[in-house]
C-alpha positions in Angstrom: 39.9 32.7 -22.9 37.1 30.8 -24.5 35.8 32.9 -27.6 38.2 35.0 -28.2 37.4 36.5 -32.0 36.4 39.8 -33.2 32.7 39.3 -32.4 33.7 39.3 -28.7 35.3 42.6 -28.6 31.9 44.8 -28.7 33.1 48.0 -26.5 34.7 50.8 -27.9 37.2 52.7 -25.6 39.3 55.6 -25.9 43.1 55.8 -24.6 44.5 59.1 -23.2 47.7 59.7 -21.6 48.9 61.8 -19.1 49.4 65.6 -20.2 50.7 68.7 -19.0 50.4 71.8 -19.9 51.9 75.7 -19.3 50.1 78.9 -19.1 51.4 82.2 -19.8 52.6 82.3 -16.2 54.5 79.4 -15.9 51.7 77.4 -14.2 51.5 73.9 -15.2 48.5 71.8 -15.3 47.9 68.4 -15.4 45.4 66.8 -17.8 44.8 63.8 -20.7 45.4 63.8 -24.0 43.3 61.6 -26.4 45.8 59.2 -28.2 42.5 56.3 -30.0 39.9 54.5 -30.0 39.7 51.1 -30.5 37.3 48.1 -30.2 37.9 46.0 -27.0 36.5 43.5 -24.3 35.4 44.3 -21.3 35.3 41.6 -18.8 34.6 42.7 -15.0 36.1 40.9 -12.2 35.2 40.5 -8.7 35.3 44.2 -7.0 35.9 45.0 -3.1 35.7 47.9 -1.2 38.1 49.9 0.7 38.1 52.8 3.5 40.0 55.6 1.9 39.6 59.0 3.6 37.4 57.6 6.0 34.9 57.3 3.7 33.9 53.8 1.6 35.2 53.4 -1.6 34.6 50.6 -4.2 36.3 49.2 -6.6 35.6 47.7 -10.0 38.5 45.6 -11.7 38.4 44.7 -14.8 40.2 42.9 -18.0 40.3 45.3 -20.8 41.3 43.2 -23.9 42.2 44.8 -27.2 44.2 43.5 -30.4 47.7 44.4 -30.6 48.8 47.2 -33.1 51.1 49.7 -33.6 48.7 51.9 -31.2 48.2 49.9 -28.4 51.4 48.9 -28.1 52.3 52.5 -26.6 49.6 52.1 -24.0 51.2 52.3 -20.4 50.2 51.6 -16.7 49.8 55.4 -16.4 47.2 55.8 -19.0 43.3 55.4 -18.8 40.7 53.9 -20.7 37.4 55.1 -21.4 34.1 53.0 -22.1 32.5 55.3 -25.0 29.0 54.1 -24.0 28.9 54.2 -20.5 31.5 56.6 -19.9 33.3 54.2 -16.9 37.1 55.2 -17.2 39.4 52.7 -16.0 42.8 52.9 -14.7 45.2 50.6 -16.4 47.1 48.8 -13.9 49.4 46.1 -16.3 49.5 45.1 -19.4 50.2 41.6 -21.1 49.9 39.5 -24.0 47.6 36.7 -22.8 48.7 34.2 -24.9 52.3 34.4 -24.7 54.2 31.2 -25.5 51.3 29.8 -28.1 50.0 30.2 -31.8 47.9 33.1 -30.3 50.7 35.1 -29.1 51.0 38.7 -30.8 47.1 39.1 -31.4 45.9 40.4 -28.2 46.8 42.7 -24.8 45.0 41.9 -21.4 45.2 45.3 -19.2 43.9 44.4 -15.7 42.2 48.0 -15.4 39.9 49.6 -12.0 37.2 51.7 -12.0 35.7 54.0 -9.3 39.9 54.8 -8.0 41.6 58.0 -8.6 43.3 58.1 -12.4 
């Protein structure tokens, strides 16, 4: 991908992972747990819509790009991603270094991520 320094990676989104928690009563419940924030690229993709309990539903896929670290090398296909500024939360759907093979290999992950589908 054309341009792909630090200048280019303007968004700041937060990771969370999946949680659950007990009550006192033995009731679990699910939820997200917070795990960073870091700076990334968004890059939207060509979206679609679908018929999902009979009513219209669309859906915005996206590349999420991030640098590698220690931190985002835990993220998952089960977490989410949060855009800080708009508040869009994404589902991550895979994960890969882009550049895997080259001199660029190691600094960045891809995610292909949706929004507007259940997390």
């Amino acid at each position: 991908m054309p341009g792909s320094g630090a200048g280019d990676l303007r968004h700041r989104v937060t990771f969370a992972k999946p949680d659950s928690t007990t009550d006192e009563y033995g009731n679990v419940s699910q939820g997200w747990a917070d795990q960073f924030t870091v700076s990334a690229n968004i890059m939207p993709r060509l979206g679609g819509e679908t018929v999902e309990a009979a009513r219209l539903a669309g859906r915005q896929p996206a590349i999420v790009r991030v640098r590698q670290s220690p931190d985002t090398k835990l993220i998952r296909t089960d977490w989410k991603a949060t855009d800080q500024v708009s508040g869009t939360v994404y589902n991550i759907r895979t994960i890969a270094d882009p550049n895997l093979g080259d001199v660029e290999h190691g600094k960045y992950f891809d995610m292909l991520a949706e929004s507007g589908v259940a997390i």
